[in-house]
C-alpha positions as CSV (number, residue, x, y, z in Angstrom):
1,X,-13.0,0.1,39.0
2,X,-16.3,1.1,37.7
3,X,-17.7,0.8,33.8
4,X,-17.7,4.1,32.9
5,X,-14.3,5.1,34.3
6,X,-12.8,1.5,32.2
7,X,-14.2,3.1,29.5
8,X,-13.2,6.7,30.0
9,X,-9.5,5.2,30.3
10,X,-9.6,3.5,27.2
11,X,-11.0,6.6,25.5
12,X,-8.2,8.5,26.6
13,X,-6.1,6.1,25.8
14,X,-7.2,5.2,22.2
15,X,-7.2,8.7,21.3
16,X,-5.1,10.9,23.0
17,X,-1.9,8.7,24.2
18,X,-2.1,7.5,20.8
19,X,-1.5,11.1,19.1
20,X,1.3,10.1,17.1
21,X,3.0,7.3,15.2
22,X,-0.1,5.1,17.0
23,X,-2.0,7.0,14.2
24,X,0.1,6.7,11.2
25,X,0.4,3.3,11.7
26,X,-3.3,2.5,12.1
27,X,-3.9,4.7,9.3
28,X,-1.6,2.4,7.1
29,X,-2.8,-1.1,8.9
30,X,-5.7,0.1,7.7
31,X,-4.7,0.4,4.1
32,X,-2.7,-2.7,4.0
33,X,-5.7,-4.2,5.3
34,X,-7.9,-3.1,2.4
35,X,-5.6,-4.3,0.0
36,X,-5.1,-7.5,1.1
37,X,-9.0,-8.1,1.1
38,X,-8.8,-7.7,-2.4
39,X,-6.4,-10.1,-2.7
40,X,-7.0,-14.0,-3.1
41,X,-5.5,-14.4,0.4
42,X,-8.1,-15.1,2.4
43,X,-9.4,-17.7,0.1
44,X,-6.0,-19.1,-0.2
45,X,-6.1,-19.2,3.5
46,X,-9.1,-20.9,3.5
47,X,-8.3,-23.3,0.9
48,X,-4.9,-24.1,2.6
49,X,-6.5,-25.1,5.8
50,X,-8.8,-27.6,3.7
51,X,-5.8,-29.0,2.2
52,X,-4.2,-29.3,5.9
53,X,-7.2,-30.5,7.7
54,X,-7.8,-33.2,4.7
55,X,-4.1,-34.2,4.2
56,X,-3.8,-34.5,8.5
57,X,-7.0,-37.0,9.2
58,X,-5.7,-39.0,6.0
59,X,-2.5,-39.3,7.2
60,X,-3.2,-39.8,11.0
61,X,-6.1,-42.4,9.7
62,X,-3.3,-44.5,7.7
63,X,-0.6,-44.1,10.9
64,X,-3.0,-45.2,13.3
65,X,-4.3,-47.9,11.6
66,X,-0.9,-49.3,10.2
67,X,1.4,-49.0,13.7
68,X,0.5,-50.5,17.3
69,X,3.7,-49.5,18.4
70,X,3.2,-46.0,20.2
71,X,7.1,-44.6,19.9
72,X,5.8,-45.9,16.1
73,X,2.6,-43.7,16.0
74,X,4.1,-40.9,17.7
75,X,6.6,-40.4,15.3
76,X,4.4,-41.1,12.2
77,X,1.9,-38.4,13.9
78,X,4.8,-35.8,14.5
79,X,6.0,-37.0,10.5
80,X,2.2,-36.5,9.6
81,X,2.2,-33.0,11.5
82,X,5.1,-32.1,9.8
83,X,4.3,-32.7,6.5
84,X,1.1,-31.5,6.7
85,X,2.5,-28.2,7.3
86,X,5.1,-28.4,4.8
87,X,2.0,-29.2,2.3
88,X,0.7,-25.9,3.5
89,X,3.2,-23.8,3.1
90,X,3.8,-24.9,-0.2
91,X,0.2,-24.4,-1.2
92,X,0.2,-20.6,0.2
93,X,3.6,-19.6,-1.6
94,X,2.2,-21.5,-4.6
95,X,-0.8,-19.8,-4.6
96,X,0.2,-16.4,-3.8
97,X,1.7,-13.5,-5.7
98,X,4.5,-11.8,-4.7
99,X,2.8,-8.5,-4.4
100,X,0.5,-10.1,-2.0
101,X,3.2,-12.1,0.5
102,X,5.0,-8.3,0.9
103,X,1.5,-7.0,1.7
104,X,1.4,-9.7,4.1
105,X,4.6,-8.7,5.2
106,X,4.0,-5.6,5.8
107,X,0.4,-6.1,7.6
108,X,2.7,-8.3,9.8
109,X,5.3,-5.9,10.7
110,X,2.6,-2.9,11.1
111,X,0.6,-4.8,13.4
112,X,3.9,-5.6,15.8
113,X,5.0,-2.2,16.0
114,X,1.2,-0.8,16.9
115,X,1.0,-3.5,20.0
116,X,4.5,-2.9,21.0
117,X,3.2,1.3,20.8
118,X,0.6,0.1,23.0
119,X,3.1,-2.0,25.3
120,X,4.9,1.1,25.6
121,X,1.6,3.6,26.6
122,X,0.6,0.9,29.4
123,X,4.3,0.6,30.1
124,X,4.5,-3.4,30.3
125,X,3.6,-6.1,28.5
126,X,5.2,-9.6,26.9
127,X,7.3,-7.8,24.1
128,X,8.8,-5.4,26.3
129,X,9.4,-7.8,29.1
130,X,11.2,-10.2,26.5
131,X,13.8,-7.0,25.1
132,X,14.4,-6.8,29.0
133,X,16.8,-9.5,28.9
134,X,18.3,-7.6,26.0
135,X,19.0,-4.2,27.7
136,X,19.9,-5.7,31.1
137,X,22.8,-7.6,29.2
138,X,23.9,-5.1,26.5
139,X,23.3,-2.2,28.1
140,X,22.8,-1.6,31.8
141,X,21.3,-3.7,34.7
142,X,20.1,-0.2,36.0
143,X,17.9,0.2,33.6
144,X,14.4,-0.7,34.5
145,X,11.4,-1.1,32.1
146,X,10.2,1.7,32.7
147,X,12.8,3.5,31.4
148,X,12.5,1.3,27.9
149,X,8.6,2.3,28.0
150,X,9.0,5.6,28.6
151,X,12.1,6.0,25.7
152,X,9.8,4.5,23.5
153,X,6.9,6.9,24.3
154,X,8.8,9.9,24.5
155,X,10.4,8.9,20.8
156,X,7.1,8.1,19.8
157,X,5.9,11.3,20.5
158,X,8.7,12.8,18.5
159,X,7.5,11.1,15.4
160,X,11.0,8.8,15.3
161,X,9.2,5.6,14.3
162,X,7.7,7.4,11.3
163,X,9.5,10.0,9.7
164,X,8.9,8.2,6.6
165,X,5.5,7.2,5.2
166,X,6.8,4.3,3.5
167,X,9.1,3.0,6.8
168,X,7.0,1.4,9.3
169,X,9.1,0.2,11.9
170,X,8.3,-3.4,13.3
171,X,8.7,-3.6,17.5
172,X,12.0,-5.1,17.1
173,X,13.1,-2.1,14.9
174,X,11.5,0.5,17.5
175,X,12.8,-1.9,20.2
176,X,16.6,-1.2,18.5
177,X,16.2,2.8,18.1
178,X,15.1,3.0,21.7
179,X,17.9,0.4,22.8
180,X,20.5,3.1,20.9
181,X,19.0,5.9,22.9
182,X,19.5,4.2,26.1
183,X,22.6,3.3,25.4
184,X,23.9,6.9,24.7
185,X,22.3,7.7,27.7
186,X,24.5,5.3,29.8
């Protein structure tokens, strides 16, 4: 495939395909986005994987040093991984507000339902693959994955995903509302 028709493709893609919940959920990713930058996330987030990086080499310094055994060392390096993390996560939650773990939240769930969207528009990809296994069991075997891509286009284009401003679906939430279509379908 030649440069200029990639390009062309993904053009089209990123601007018409896209024509509909795509949008309002960039538009608000991009919000979120802004908000969270002014936030003490990202330094958080920095300081957190400081605090991890330090806490790991001390602790995987002391394990190696102390144990010759290697079952030994691999569980004081999975105990040291482990704790480490836990250290982390305390640290984050510590450090952030509530305000800005739902803001978080909500970049997190925006940011699933756009690349499921996208999933959906190229009409494969892992997410859909993986709610195969879901609609072949619960609902039919006869339904292929095309059929879930194009549901979730063609409710996409309808504006189902986001009749709301404030409700931004995540994929498995689209994934769900698409699932019930399908179903009634059958």
């Amino acid at each position: 495939m030649k440069l200029h028709t990639i390009i062309a493709t993904s053009l089209l893609l990123s601007s018409q395909a896209f024509a509909s919940c795509y949008d309002a959920y960039s538009q608000k990713l991009t919000e979120v986005k802004a908000k969270v930058a002014e936030t003490n996330a990202n330094r958080a987030a920095q300081e957190t994987a400081i605090l991890s990086s330090a806490s790991s080499s001390i602790g995987l310094t002391g394990v190696s040093t102390v144990t010759a055994n290697p079952f030994l060392l691999v569980t004081g390096v999975t105990a040291v991984s482990y704790s480490s993390a836990k250290i982390s996560e305390f640290y984050i939650d510590f450090r952030l507000s509530d305000s800005t773990k739902k803001l978080l939240s909500t970049q997190a769930t925006i940011q699933d339902g756009l690349s499921l969207l996208k999933e959906a528009q190229v009409g494969n990809g892992p997410t859909l693959q993986k709610a195969m296994v879901a609609v072949t069991n619960e609902i039919s075997t006869s339904v292929s994955l095309r059929d879930l891509a194009e549901t979730i286009k063609s409710q996409d284009a309808q504006g189902l995903y986001c009749e709301s401003e404030e409700t931004m679906l995540s994929a498995q939430g689209i994934l769900k509302v698409a699932m019930d279509e399908l179903a009634l379908r059958r």
